[in-house]
N, CA, C and O atoms as a Tinker XYZ file with bonds, in Angstrom:
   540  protein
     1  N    146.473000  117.143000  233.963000    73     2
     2  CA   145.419000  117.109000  232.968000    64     1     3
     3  C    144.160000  116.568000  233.626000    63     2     4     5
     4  O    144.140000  115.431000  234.095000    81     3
     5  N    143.274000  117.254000  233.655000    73     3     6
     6  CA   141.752000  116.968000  234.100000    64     5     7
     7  C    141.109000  115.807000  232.973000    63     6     8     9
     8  O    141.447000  115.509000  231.827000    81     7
     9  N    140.163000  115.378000  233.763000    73     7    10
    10  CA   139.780000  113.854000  232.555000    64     9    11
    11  C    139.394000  114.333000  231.261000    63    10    12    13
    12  O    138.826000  115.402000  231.033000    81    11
    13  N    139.649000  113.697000  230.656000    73    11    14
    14  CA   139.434000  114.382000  228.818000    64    13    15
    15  C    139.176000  112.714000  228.255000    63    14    16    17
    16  O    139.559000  111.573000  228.517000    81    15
    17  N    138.321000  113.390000  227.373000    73    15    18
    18  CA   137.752000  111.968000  226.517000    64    17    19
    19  C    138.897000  111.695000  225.689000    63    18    20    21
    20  O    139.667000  112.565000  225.283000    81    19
    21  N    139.002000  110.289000  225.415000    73    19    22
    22  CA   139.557000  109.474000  223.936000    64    21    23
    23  C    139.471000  110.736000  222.739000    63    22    24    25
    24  O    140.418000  111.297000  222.187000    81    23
    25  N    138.007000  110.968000  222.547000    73    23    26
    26  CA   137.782000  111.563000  221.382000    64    25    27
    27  C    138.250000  113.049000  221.300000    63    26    28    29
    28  O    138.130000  113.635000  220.224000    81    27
    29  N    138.822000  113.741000  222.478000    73    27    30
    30  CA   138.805000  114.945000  222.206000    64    29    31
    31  C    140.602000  115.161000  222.100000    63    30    32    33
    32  O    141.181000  116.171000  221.701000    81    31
    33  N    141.125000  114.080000  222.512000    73    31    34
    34  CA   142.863000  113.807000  222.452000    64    33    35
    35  C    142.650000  113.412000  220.697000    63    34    36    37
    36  O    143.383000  114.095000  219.982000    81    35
    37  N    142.095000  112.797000  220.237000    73    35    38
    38  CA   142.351000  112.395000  219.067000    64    37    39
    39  C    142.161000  113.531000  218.415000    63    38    40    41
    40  O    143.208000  113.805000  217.827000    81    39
    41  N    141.301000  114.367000  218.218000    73    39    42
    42  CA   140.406000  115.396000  217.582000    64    41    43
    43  C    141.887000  116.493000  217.615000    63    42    44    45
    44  O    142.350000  117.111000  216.657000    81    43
    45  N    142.380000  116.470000  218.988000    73    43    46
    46  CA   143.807000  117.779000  219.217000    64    45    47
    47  C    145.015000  116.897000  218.278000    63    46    48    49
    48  O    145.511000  117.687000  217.474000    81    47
    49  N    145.456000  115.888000  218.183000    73    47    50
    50  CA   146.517000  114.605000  217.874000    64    49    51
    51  C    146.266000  114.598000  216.382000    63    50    52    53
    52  O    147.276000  114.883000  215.738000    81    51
    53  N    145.519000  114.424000  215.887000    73    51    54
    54  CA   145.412000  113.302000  214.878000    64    53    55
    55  C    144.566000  114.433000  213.610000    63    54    56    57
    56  O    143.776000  115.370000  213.719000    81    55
    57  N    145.024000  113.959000  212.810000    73    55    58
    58  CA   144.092000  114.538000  211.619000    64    57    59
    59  C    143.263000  113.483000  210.601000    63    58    60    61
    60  O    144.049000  112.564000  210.371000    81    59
    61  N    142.027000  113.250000  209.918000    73    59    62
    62  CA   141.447000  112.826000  209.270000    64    61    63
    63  C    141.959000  112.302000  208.388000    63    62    64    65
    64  O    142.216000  113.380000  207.854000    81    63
    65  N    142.438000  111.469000  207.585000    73    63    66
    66  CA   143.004000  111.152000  206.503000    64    65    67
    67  C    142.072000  110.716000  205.246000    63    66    68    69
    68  O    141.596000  111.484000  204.410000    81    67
    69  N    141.905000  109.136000  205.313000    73    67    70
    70  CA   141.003000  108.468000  204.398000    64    69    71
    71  C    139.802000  108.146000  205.273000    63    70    72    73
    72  O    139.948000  108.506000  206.441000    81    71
    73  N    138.720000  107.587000  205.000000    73    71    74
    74  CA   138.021000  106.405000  205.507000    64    73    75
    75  C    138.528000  105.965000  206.513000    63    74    76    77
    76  O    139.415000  105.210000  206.112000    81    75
    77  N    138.510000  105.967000  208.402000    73    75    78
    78  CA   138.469000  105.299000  209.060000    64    77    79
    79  C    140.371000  105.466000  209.399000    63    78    80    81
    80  O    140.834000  104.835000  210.349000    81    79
    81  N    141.098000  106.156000  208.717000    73    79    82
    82  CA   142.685000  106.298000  209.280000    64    81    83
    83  C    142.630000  107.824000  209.309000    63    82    84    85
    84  O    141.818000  108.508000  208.687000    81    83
    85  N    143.709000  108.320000  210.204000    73    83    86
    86  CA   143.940000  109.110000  210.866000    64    85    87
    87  C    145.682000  109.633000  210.890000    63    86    88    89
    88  O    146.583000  108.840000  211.167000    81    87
    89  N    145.871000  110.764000  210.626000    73    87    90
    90  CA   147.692000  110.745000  210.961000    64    89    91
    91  C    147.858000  111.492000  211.788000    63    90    92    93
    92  O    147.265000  112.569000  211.719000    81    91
    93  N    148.692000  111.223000  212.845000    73    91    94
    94  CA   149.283000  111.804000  213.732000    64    93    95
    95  C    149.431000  112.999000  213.453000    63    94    96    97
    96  O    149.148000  113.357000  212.309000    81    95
    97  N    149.937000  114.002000  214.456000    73    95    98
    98  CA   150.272000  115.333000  214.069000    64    97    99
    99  C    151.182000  115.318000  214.189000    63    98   100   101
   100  O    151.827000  115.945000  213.349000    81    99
   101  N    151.989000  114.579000  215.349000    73    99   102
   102  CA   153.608000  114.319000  215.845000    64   101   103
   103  C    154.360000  113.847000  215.001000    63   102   104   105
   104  O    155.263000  114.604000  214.645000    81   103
   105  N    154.305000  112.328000  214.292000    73   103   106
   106  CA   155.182000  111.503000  213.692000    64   105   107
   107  C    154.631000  111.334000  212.242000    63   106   108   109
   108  O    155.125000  110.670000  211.331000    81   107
   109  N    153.466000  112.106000  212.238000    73   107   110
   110  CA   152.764000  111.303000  210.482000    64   109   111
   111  C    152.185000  110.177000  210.575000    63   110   112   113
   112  O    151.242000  110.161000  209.784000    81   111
   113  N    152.302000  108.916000  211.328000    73   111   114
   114  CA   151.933000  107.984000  211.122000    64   113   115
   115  C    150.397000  107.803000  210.857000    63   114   116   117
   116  O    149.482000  108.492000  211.308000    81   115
   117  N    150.347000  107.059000  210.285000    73   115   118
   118  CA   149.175000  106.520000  209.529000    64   117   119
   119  C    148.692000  105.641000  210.367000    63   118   120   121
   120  O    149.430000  104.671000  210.539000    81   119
   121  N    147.125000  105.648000  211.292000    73   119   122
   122  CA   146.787000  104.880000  212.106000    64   121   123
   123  C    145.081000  104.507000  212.152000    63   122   124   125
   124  O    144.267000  105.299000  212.629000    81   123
   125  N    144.749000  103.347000  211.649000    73   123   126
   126  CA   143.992000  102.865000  211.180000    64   125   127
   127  C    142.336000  102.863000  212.587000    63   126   128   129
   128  O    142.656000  102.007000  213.412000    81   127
   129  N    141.378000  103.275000  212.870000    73   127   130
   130  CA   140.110000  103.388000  213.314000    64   129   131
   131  C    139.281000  103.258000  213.313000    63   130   132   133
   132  O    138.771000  104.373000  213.205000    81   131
   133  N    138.412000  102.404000  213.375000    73   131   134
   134  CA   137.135000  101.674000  213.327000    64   133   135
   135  C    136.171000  102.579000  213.895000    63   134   136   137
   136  O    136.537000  103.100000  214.948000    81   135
   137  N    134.864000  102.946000  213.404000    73   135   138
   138  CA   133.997000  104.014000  214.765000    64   137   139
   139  C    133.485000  102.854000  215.574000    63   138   140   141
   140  O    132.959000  103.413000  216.537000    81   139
   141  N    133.341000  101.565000  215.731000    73   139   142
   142  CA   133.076000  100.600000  216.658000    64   141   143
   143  C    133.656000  100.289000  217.693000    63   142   144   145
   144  O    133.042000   99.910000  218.690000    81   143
   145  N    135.312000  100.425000  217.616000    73   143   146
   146  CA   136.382000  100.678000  218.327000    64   145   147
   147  C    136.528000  101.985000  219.480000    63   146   148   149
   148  O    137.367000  101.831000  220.367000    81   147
   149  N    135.844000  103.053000  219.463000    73   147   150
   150  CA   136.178000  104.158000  220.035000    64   149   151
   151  C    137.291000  104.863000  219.237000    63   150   152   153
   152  O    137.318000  105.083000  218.026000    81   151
   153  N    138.480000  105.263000  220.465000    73   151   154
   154  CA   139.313000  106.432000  220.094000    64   153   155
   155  C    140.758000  105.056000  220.301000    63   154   156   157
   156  O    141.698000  105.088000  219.508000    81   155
   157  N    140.730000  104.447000  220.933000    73   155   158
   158  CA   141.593000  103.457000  221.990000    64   157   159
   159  C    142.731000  103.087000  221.321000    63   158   160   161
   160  O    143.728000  102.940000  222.029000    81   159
   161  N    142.866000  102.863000  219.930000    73   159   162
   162  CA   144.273000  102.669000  219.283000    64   161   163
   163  C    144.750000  103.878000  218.487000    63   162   164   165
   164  O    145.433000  103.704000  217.478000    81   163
   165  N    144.423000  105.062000  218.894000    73   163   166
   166  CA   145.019000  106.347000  218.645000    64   165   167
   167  C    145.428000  106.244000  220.020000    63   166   168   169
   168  O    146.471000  105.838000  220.534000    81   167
   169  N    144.480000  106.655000  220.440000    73   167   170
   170  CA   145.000000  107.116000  222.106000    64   169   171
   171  C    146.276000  105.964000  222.585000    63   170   172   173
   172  O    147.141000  106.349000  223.372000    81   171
   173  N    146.293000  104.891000  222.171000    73   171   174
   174  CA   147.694000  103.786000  222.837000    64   173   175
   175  C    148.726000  104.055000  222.090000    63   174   176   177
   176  O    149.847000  103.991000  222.595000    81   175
   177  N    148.548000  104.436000  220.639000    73   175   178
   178  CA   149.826000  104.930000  219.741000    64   177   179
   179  C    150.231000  106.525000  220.534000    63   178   180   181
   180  O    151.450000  106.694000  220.491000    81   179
   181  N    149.777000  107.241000  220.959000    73   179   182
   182  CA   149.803000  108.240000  221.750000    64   181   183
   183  C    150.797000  107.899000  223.082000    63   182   184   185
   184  O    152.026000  107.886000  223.018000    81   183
   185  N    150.162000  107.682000  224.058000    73   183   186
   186  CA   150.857000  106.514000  225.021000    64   185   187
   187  C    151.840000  106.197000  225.316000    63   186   188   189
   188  O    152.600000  106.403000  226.262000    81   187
   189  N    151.832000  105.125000  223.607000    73   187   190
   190  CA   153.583000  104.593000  223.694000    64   189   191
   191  C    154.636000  105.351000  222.689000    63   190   192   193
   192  O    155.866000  105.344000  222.730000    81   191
   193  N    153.935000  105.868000  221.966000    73   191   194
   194  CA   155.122000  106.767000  221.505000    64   193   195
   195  C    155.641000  108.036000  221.631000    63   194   196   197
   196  O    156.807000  108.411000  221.506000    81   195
   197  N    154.257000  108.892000  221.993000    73   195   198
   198  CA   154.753000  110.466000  222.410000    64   197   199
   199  C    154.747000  110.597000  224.266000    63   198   200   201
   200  O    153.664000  111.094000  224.577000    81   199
   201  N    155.228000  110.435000  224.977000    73   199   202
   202  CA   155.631000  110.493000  226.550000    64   201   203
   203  C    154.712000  112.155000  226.458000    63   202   204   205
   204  O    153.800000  112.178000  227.284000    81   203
   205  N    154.778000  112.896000  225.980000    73   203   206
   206  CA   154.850000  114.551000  226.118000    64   205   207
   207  C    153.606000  114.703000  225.828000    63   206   208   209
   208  O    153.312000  115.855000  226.147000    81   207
   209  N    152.571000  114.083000  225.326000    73   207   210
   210  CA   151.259000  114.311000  224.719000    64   209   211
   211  C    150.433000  114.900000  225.641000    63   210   212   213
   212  O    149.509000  115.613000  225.251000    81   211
   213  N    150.667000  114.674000  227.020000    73   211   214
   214  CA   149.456000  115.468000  228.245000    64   213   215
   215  C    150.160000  116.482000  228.251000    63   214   216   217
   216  O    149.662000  117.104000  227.313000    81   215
   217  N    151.012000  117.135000  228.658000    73   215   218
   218  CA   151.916000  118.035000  228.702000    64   217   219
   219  C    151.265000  119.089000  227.429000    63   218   220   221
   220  O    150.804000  120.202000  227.681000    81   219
   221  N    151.321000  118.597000  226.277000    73   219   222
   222  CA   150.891000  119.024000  224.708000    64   221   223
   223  C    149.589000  119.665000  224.862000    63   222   224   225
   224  O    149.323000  120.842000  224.622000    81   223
   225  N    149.012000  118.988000  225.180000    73   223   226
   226  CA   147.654000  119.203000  225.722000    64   225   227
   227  C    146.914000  120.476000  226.442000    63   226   228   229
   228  O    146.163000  121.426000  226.218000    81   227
   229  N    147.685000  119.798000  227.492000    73   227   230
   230  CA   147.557000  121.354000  228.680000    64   229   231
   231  C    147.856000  122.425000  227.976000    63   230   232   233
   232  O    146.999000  123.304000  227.891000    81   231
   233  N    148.806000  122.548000  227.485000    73   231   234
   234  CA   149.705000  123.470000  226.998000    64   233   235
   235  C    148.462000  123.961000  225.661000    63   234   236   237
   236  O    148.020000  125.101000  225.803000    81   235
   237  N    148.149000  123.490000  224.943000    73   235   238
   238  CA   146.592000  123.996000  223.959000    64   237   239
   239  C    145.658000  124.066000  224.538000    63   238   240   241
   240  O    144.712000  124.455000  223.854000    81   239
   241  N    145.410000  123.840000  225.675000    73   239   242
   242  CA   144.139000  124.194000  226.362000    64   241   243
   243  C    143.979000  125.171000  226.979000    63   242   244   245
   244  O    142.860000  125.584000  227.284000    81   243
   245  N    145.505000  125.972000  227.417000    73   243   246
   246  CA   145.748000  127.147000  228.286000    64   245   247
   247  C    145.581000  128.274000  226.846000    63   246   248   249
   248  O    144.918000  129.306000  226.951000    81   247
   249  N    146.412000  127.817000  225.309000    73   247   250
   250  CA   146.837000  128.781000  224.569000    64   249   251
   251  C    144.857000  129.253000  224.070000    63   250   252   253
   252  O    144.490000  130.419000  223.924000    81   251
   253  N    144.118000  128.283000  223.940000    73   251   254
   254  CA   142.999000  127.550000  223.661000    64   253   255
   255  C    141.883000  129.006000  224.755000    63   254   256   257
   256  O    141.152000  129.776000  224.131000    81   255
   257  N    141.959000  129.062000  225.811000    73   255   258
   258  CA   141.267000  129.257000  227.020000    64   257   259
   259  C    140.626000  130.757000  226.937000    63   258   260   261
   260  O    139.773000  131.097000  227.756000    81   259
   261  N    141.127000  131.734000  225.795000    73   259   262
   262  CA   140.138000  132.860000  225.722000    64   261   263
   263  C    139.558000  132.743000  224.193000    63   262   264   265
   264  O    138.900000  133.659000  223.699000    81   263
   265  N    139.812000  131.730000  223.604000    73   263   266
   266  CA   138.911000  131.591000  221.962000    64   265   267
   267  C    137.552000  131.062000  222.167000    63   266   268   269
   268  O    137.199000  130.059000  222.788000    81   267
   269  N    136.927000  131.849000  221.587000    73   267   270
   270  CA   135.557000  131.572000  221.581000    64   269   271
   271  C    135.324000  130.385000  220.486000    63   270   272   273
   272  O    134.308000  129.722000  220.692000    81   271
   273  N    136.008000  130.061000  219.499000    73   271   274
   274  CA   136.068000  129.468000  218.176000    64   273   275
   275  C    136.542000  127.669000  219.177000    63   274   276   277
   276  O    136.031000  126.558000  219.037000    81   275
   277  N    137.534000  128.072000  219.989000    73   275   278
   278  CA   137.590000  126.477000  220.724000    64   277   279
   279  C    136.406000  125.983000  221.516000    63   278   280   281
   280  O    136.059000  124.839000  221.808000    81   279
   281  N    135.844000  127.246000  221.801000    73   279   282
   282  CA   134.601000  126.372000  222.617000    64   281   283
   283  C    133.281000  126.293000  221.346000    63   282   284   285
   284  O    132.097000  126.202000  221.670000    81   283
   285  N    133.636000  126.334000  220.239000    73   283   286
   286  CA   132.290000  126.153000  219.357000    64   285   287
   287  C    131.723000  126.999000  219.453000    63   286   288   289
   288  O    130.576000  126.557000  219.393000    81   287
   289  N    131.605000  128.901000  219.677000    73   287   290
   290  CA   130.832000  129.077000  219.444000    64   289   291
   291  C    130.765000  130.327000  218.291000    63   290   292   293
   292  O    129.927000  131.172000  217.974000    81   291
   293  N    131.895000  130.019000  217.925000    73   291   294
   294  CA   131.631000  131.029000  216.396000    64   293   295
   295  C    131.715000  129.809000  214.978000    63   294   296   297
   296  O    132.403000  128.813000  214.755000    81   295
   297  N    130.818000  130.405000  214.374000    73   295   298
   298  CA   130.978000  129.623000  213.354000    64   297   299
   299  C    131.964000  130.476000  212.118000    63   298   300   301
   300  O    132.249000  131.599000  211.702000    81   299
   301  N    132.231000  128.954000  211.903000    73   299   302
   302  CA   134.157000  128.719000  211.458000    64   301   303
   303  C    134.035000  129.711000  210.080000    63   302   304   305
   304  O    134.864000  130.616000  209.994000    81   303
   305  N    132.955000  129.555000  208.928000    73   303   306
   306  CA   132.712000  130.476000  207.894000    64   305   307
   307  C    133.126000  132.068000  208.140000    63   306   308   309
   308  O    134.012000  132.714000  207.580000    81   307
   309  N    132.117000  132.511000  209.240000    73   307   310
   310  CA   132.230000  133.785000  210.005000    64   309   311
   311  C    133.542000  133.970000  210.260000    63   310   312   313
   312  O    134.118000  134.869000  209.647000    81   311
   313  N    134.304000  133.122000  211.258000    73   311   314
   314  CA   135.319000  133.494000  211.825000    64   313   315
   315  C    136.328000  134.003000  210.537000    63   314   316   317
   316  O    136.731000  135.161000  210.432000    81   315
   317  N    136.678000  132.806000  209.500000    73   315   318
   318  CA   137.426000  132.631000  208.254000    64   317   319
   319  C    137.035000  134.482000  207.784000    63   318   320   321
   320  O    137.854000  135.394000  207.670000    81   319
   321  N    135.513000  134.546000  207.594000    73   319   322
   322  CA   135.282000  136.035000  206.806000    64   321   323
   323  C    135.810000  137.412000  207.524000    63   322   324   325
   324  O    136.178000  138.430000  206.938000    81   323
   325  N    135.749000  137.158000  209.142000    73   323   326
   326  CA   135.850000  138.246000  209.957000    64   325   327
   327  C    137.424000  138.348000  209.600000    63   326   328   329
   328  O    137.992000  139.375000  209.228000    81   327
   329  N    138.086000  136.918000  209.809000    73   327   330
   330  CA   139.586000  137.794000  209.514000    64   329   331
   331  C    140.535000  137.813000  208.071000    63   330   332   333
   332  O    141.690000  138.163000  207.827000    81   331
   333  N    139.465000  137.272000  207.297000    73   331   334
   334  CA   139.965000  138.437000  205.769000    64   333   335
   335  C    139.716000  139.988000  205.609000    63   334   336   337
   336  O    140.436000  140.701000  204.910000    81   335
   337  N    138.402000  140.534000  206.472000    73   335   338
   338  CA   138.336000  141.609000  206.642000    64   337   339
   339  C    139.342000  142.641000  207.397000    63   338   340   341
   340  O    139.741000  143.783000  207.169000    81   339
   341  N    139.631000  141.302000  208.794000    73   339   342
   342  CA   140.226000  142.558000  209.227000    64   341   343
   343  C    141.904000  142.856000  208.766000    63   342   344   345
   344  O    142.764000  143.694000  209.036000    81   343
   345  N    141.794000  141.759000  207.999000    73   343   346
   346  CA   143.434000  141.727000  207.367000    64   345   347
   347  C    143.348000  143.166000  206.197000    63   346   348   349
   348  O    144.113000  144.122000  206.068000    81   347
   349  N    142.461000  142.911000  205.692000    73   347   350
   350  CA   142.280000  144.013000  204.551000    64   349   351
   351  C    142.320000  145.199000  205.101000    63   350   352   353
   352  O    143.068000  146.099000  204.721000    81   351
   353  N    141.652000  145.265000  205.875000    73   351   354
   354  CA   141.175000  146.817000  206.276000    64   353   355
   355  C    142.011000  147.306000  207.281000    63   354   356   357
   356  O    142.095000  148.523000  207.449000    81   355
   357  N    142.744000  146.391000  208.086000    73   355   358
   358  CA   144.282000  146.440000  208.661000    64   357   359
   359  C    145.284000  147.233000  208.143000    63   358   360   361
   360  O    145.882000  148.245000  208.508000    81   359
   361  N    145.312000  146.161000  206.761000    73   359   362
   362  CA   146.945000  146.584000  206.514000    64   361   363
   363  C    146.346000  147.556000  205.192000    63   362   364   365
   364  O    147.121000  147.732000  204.252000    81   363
   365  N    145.017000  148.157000  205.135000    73   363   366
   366  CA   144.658000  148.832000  203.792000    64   365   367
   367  C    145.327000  149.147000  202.407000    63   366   368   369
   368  O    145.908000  150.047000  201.802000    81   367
   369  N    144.796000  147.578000  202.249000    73   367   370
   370  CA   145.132000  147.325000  200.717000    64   369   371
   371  C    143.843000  146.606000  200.187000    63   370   372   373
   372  O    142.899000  146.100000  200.793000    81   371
   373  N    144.148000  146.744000  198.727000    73   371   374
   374  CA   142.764000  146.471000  198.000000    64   373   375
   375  C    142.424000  145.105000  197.890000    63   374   376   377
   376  O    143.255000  144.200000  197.823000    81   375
   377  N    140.892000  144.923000  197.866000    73   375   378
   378  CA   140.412000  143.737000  198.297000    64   377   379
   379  C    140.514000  142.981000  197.459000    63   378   380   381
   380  O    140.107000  141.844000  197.695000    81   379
   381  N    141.174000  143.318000  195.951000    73   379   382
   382  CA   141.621000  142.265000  194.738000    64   381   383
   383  C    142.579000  141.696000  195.614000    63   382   384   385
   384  O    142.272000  140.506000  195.551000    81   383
   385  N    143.634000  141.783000  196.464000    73   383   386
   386  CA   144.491000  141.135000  197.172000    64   385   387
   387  C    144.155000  139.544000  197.599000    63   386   388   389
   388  O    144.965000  138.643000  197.379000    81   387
   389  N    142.763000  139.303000  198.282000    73   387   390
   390  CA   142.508000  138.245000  198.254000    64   389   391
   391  C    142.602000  137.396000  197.221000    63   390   392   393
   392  O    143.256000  136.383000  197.466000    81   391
   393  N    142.151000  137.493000  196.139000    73   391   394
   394  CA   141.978000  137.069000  194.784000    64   393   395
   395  C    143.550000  136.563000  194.333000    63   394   396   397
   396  O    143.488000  135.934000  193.276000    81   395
   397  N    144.715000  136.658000  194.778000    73   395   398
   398  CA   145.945000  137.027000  194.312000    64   397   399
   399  C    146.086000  135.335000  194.701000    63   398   400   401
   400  O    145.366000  134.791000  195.538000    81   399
   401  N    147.135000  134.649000  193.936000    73   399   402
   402  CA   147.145000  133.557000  194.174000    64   401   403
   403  C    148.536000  133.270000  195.002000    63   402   404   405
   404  O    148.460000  132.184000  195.577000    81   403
   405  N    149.685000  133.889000  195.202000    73   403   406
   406  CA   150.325000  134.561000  196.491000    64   405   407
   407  C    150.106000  134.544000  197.678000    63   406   408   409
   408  O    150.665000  133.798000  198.482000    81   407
   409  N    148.887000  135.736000  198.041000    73   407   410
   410  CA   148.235000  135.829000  198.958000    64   409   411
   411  C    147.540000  134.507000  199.675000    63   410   412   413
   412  O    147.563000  134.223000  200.873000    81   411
   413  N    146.788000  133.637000  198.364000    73   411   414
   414  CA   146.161000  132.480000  199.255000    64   413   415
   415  C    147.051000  131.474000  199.707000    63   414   416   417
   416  O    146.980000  130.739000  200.691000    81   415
   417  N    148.019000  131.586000  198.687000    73   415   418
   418  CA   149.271000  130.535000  199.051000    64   417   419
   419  C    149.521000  130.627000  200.650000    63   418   420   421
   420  O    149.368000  129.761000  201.512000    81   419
   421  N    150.081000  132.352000  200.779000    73   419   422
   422  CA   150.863000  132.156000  201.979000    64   421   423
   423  C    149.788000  132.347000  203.443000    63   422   424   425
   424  O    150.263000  132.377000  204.579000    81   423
   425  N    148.302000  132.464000  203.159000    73   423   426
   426  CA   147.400000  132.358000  204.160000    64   425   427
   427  C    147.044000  131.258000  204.889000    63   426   428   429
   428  O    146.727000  130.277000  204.216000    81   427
   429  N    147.009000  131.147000  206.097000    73   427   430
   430  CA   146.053000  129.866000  206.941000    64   429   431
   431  C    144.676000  130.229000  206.491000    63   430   432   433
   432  O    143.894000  129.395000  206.947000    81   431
   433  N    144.196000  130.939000  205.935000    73   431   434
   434  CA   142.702000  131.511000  205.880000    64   433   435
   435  C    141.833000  130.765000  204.633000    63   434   436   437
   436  O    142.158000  131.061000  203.484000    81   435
   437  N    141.081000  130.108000  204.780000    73   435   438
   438  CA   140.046000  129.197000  203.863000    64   437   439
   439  C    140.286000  130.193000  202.362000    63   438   440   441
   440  O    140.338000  131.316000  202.862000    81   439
   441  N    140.417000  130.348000  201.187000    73   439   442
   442  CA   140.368000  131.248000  200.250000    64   441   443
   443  C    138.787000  131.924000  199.667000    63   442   444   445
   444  O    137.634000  131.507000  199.774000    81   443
   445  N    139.212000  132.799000  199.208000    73   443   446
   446  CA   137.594000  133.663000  199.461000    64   445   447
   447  C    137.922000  134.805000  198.197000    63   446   448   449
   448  O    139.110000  135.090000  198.044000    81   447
   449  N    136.968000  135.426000  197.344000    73   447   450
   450  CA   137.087000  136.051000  196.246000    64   449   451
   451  C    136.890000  137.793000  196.557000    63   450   452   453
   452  O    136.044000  138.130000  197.385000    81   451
   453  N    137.361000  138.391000  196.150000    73   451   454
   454  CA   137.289000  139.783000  196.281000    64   453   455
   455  C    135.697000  140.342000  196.479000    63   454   456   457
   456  O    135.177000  140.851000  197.472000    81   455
   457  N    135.103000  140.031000  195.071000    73   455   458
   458  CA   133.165000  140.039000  195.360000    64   457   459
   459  C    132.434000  139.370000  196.559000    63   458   460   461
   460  O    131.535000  139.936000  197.181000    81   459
   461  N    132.932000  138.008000  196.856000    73   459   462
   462  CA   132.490000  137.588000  198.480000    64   461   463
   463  C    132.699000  139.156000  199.134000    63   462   464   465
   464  O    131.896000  140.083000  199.240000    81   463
   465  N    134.239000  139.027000  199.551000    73   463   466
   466  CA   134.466000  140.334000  200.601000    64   465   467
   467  C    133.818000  141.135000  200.277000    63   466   468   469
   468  O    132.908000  141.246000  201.098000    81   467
   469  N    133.720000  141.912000  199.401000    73   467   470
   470  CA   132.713000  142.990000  198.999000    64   469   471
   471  C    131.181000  143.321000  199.983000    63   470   472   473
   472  O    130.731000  144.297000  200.582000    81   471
   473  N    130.810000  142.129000  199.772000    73   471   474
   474  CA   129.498000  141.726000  199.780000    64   473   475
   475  C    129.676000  141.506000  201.246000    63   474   476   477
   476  O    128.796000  142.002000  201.949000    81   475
   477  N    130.533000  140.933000  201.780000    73   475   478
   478  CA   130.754000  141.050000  203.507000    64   477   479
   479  C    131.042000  142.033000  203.928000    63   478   480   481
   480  O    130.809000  142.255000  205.116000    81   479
   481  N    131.599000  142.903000  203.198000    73   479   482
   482  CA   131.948000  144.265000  203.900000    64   481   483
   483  C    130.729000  145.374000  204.127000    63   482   484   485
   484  O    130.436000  146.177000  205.013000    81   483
   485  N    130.092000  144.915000  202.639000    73   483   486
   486  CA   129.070000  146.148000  202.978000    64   485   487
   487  C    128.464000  145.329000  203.860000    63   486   488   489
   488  O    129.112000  145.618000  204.865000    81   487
   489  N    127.505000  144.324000  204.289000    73   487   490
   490  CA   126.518000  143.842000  205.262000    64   489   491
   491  C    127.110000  144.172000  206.313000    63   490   492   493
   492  O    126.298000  144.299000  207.229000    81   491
   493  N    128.481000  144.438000  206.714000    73   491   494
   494  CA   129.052000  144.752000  208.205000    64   493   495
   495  C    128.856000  146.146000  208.456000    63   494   496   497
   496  O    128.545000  146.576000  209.567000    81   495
   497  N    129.080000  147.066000  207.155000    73   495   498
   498  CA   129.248000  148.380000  207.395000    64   497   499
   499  C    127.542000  148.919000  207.402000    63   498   500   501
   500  O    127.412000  149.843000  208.205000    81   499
   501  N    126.394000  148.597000  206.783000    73   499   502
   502  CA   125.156000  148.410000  207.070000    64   501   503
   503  C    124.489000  147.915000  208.434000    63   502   504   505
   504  O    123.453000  148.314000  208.965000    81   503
   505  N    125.249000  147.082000  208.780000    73   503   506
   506  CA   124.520000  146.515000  209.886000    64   505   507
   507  C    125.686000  147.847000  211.232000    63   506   508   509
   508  O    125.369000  148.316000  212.325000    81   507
   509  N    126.388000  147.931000  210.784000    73   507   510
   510  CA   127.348000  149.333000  211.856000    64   509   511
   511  C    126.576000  150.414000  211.919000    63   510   512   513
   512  O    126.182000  150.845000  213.003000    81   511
   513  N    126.269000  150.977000  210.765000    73   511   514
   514  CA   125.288000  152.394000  210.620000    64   513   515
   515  C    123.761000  152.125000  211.114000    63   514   516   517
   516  O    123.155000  152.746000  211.987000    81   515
   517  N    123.404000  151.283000  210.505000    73   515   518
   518  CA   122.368000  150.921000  211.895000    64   517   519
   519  C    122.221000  150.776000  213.548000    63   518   520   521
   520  O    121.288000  150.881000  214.343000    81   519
   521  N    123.451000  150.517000  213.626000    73   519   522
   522  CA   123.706000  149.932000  215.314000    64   521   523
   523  C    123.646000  151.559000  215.981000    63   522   524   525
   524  O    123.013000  152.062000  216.909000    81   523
   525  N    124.648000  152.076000  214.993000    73   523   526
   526  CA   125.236000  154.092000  215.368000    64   525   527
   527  C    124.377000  154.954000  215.094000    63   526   528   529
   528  O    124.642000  156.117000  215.400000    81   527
   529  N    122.673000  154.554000  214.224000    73   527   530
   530  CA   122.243000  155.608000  213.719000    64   529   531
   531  C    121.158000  156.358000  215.841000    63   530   532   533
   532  O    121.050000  155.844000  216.954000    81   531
   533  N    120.712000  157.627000  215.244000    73   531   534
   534  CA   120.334000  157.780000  216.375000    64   533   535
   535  C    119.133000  157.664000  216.231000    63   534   536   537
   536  O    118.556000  157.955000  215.183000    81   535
   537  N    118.530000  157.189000  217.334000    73   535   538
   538  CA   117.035000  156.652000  217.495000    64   537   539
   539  C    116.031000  158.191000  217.597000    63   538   540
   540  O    114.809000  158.124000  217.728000    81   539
């Protein structure tokens, strides 16, 4: 593992909880953070309890290494819209599908209304016929 900040092990480790605590991704635990403190008592609960955490690491940084979305540079809205589209227009079924409360259940995908998509679809298919029209 090449040097990596406190903050960017916590950021892969740990999820947001309340105010200033944090839970593991590994064990759940509930681990309390000061922003005055740094990263330093995540990163030591890390340490001493998961041995495998650099290993973990590497291992998301390789899976990590052709997403444009890990290096920041798609924004996350976009990304979320690009792949309700291409799910739709994939598996061509109707865009009430989103809307289905099923569907959002069993999605990783932020939830989003049939009229959103709509409204994203045509600006994509507008901004396509423009790109294709001939000069």
């Amino acid at each position: 593992m090449t040097s990596v900040s406190n903050r960017e092990l916590s950021r892969i480790f740990y999820v947001a909880d309340a105010e200033h605590y944090f839970t593991c991704n590994y064990s759940g635990t509930r681990r309390k953070q000061l922003p005055s403190s740094g990263y330093a008592n995540l990163v030591g609960h890390l340490k001493d309890n998961h041995p495998g955490y650099v290993a973990a690491y590497d291992a998301h940084q390789r899976r990590q290494a052709g997403s444009l979305t890990a290096c920041g540079f798609v924004n996350p809205t976009a990304s979320n819209m690009y792949s309700w589209i291409e799910w739709v227009v994939d598996r061509k079924i109707p865009l009430s599908e989103v809307d289905d409360p099923l569907t959002r259940s069993m999605s990783k995908l932020k939830p989003i209304c049939s009229k959103t998509l709509n409204v994203y679809i045509g600006t994509e298919v507008a901004a396509v016929e423009t790109r294709s029209a001939p000069n």
